[in-house]
ZADO-1210 file (C-alpha; in nm, 4 decimals, padded with zeros to 6 digits):
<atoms>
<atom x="-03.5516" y="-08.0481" z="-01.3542" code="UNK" pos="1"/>
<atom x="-03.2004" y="-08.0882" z="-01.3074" code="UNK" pos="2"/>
<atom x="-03.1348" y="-08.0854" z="-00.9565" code="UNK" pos="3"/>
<atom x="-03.4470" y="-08.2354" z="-00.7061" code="UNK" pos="4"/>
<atom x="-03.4636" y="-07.9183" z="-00.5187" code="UNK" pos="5"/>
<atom x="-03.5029" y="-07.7597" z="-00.7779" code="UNK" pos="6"/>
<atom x="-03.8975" y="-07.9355" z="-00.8665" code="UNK" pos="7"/>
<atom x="-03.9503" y="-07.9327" z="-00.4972" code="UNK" pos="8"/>
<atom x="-03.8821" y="-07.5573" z="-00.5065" code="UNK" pos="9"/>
<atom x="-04.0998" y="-07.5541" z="-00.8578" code="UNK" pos="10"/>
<atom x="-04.4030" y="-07.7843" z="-00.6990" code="UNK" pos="11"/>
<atom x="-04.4932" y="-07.5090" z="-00.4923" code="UNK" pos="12"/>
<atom x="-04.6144" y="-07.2976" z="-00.7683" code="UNK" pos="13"/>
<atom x="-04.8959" y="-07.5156" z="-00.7804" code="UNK" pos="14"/>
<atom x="-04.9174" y="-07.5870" z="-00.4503" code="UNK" pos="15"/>
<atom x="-04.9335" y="-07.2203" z="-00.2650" code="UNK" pos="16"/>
<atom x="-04.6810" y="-07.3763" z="00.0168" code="UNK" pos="17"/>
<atom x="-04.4834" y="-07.0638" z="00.1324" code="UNK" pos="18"/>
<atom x="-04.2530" y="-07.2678" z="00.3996" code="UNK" pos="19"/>
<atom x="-04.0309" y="-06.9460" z="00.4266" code="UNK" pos="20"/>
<atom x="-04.1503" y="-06.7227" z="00.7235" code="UNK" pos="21"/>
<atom x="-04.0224" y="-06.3843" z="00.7913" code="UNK" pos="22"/>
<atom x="-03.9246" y="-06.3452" z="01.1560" code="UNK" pos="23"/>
<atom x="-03.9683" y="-05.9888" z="01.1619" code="UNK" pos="24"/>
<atom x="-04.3204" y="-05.9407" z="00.9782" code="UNK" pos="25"/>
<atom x="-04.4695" y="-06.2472" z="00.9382" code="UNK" pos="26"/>
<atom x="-04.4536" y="-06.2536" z="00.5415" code="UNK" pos="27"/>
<atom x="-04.4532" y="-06.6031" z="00.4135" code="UNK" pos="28"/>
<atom x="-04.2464" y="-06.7490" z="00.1086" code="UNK" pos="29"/>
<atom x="-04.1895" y="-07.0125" z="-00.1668" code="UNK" pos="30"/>
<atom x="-03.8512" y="-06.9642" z="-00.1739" code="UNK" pos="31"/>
<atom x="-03.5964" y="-06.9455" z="00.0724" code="UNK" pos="32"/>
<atom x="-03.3734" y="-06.6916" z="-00.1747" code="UNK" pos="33"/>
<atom x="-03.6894" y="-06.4726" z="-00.2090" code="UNK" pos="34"/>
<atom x="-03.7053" y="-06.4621" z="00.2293" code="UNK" pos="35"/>
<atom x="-03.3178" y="-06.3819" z="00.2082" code="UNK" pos="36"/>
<atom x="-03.4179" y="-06.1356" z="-00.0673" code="UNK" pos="37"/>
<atom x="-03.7691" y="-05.9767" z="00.1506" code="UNK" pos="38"/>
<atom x="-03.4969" y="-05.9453" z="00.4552" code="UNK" pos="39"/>
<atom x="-03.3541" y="-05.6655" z="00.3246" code="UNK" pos="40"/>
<atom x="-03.6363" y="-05.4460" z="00.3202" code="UNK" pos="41"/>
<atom x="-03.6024" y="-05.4711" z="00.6851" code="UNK" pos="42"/>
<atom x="-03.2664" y="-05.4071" z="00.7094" code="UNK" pos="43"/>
<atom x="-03.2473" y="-05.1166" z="00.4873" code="UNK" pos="44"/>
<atom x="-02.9257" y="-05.2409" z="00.2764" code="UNK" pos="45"/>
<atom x="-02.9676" y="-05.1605" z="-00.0766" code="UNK" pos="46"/>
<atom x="-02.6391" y="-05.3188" z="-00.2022" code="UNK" pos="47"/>
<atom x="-02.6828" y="-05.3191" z="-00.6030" code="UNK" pos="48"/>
<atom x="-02.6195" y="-04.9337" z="-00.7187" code="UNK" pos="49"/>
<atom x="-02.7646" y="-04.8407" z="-01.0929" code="UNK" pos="50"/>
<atom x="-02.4618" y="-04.7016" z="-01.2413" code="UNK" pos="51"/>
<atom x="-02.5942" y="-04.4181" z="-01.4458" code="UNK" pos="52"/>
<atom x="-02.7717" y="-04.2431" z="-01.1272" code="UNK" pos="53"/>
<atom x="-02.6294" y="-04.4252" z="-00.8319" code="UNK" pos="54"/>
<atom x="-02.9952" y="-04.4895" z="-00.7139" code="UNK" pos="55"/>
<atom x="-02.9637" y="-04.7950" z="-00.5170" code="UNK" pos="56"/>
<atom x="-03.1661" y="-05.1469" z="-00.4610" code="UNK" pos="57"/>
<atom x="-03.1793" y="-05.4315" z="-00.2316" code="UNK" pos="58"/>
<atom x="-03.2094" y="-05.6983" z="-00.4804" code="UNK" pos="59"/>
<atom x="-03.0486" y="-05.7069" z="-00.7969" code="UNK" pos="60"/>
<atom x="-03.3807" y="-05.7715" z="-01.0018" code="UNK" pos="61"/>
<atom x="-03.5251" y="-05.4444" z="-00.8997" code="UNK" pos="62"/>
<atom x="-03.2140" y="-05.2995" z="-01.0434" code="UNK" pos="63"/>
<atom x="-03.2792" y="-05.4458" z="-01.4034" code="UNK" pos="64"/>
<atom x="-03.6188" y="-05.2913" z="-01.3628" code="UNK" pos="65"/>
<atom x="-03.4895" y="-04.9745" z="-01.2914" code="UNK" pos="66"/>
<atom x="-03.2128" y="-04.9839" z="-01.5860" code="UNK" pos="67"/>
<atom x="-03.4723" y="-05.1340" z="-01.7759" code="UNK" pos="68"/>
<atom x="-03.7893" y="-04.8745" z="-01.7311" code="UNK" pos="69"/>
<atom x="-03.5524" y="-04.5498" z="-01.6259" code="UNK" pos="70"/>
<atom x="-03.2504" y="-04.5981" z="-01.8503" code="UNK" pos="71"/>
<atom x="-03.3416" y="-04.7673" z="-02.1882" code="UNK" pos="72"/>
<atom x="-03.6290" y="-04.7947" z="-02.3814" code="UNK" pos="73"/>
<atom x="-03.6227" y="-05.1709" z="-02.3510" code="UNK" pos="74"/>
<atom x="-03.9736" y="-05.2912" z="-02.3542" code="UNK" pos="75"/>
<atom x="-03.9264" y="-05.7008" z="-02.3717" code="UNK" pos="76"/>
<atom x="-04.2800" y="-05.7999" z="-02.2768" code="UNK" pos="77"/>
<atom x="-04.4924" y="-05.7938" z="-02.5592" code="UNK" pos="78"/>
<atom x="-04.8433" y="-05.8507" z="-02.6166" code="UNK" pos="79"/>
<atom x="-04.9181" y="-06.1070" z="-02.8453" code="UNK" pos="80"/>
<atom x="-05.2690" y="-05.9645" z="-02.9481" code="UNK" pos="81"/>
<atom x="-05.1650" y="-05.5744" z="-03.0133" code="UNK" pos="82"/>
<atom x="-04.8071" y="-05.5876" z="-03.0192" code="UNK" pos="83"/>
<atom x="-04.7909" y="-05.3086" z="-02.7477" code="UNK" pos="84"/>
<atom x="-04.4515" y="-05.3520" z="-02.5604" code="UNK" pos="85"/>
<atom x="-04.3541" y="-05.3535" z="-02.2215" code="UNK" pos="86"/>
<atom x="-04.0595" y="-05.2863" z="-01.9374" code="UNK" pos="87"/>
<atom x="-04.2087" y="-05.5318" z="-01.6701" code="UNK" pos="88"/>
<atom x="-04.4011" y="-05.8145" z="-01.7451" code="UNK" pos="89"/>
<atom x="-04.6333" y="-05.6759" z="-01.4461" code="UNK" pos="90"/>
<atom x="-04.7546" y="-05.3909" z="-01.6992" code="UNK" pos="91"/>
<atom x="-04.8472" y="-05.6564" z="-02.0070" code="UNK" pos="92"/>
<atom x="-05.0343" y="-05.8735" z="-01.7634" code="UNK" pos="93"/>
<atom x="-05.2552" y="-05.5357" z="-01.6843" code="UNK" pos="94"/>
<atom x="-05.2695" y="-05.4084" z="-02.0346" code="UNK" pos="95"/>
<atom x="-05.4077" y="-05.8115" z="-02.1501" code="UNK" pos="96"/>
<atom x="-05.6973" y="-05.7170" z="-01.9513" code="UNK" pos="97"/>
<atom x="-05.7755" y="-05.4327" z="-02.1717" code="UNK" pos="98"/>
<atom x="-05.8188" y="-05.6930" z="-02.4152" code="UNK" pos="99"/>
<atom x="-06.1031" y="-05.8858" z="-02.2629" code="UNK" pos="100"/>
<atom x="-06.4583" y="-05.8910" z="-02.3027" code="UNK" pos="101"/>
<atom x="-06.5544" y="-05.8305" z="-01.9076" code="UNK" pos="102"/>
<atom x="-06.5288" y="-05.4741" z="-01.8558" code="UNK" pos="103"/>
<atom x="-06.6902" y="-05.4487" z="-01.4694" code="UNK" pos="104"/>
<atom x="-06.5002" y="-05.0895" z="-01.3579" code="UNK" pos="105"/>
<atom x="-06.8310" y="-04.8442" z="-01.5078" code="UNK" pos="106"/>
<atom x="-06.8172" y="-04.4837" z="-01.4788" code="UNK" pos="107"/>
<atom x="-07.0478" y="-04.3727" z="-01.2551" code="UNK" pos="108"/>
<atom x="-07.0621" y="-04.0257" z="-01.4765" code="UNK" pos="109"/>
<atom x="-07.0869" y="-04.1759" z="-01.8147" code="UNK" pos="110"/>
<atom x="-07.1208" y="-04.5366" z="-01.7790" code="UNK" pos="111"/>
<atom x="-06.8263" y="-04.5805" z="-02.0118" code="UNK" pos="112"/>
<atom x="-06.6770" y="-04.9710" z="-01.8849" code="UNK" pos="113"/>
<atom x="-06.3389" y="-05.0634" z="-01.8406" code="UNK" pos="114"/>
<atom x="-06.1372" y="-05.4209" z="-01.7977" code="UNK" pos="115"/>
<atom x="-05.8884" y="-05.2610" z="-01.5296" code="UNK" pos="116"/>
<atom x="-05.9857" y="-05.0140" z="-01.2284" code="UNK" pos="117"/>
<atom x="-05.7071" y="-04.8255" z="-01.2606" code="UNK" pos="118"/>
<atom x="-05.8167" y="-04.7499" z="-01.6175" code="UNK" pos="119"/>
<atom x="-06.1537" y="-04.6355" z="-01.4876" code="UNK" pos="120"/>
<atom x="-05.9181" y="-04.4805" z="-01.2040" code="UNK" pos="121"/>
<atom x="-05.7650" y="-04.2872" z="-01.4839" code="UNK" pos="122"/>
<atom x="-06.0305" y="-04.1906" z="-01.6738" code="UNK" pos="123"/>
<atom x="-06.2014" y="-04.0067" z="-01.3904" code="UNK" pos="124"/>
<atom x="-05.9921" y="-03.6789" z="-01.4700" code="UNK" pos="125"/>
<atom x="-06.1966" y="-03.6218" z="-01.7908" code="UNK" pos="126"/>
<atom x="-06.4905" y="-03.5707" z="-01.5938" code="UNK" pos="127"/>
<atom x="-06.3677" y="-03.3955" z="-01.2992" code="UNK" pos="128"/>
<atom x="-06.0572" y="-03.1668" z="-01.4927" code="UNK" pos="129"/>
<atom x="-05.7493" y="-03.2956" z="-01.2499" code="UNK" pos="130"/>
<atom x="-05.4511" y="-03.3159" z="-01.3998" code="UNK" pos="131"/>
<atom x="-05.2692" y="-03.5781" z="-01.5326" code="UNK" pos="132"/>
<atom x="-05.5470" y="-03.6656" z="-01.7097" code="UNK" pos="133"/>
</atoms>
């Protein structure tokens, strides 16, 4: 690492230290830049603007998710077993799961297993007709 901060900062990856406290709610942090970033939330400022809709966003990262996902058909995270693409890399870390042998979410109507509960969440419409299905 370049600066020593910097592998402190990393360390704690492995470590689950979350020095950072919020005063407000309690929430704790790695980072002091992701605190400075959670403090908004409370504050309500949403200073980064998307410029196609003028929606607007406290941190600048949830604006490149928004561009990303709303705006473009960017999908950089891929999946290296199907090749399925994805806007956030939040979405391929689900759909890996799909891949996996473990399947504990069962249908309680047709015993049909999934990998992911939202899956199972998902494929509850077939059985009861509710739309989107």
């Amino acid at each position: 690492f370049f600066m020593s901060n910097s592998l402190t900062s990393h360390k704690r990856v492995h470590t689950g230290e979350k020095p950072y406290v919020c005063s407000i709610c309690n929430m704790t942090f790695s980072r002091k830049s992701h605190l400075t970033r959670h403090n908004l939330t409370h504050t309500g400022e949403k200073p980064y603007s998307c410029s196609i809709c003028n929606k607007s966003f406290p941190d600048s990262s949830y604006l490149t998710i928004h561009l990303r996902s709303i705006h473009t058909d960017e999908k950089p995270y891929v999946c290296s077993i199907c090749n399925k693409a994805f806007s956030r890399k939040i979405y391929l870390t689900g759909h890996i799961l799909t891949h996996s042998v473990e399947k504990p979410h069962s249908c309680s109507v047709c015993n049909k297993s999934f990998s992911v509960k939202r899956s199972l969440s998902k494929h509850k419409c077939v059985h009861t007709g509710e739309k989107p299905c």
